[in-house]
N, C-alpha and C positions, 0 to 999 in steps of 0.2 A: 365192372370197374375198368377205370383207363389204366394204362399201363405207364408207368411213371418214367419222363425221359429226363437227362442232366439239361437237355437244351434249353435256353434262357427263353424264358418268357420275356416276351413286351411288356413292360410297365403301365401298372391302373392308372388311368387316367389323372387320379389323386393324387399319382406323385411323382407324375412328370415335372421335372425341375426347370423351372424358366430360366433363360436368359436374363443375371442382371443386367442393369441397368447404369451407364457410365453416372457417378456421381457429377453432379453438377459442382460446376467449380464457383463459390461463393465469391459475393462482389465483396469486394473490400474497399471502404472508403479510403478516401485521400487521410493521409495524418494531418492534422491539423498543423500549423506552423509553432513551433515552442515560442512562447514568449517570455523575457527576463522576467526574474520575481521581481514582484514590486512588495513596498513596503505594507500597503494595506492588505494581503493577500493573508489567509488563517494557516498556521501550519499546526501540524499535531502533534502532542507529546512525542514523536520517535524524533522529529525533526528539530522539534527543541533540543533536546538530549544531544541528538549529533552536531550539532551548534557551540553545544555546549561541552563540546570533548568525549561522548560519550558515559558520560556519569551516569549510577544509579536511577532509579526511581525516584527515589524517597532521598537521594539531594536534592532531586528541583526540590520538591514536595518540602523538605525542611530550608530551602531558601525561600520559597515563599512565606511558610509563615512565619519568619526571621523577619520578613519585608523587606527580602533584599532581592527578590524578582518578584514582577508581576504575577498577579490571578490571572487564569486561565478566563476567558470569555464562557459560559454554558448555552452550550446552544441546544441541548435536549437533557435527557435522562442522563446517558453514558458520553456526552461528547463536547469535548472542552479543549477551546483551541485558542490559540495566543496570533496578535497581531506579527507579522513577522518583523517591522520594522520596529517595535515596541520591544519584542525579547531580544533583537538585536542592538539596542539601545541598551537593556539592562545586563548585555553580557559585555558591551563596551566598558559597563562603570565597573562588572565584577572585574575583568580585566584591568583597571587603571587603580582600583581597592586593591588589588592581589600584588601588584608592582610596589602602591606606596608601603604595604606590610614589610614586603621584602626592599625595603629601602631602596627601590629605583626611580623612577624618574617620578 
């Protein structure tokens, strides 16, 4: 038998530990330039909503079918989106309805 010393042994070849490797620094493309909304541009229900003062769900949903704002466009299963110039137009009239209620202009 060998006689057992405290001094460190060299490490198995299996678990010499490599040198990482500096990550590579990802190209990031240019951002694109922002362009104003335009009127025919789709927005989604959060952005109706915010449009619309932040109300509920289920007031758009019961001025719609009041028919006092437009249907929603379907453009698949779960995705329904409104013209922006269109809900902006119908939140013009809920605006000028809301005034003649309250006896303004």
């Amino acid at each position: 038998m060998m006689p057992r010393t405290d001094a460190p042994h060299a490490p198995r070849p299996s678990r010499i530990r490599h040198r990482r490797r500096r990550p590579r620094l990802a190209v990031v493309p240019a951002p694109e330039p922002v362009r104003p909304p335009r009127d025919d541009d789709l927005i989604d229900q959060a952005e109706v909503l915010a449009m619309l003062g932040k109300p509920s769900r289920m007031t758009l949903w019961r001025l719609i079918k009041a028919e006092r704002f437009p249907p929603a466009l379907n453009l698949g299963a779960h995705t329904r989106r409104w013209r922006r110039g269109v809900a902006a137009e119908a939140i013009r009239q809920l605006e000028r309805a809301s005034q003649h209620r309250q006896g303004g202009k």
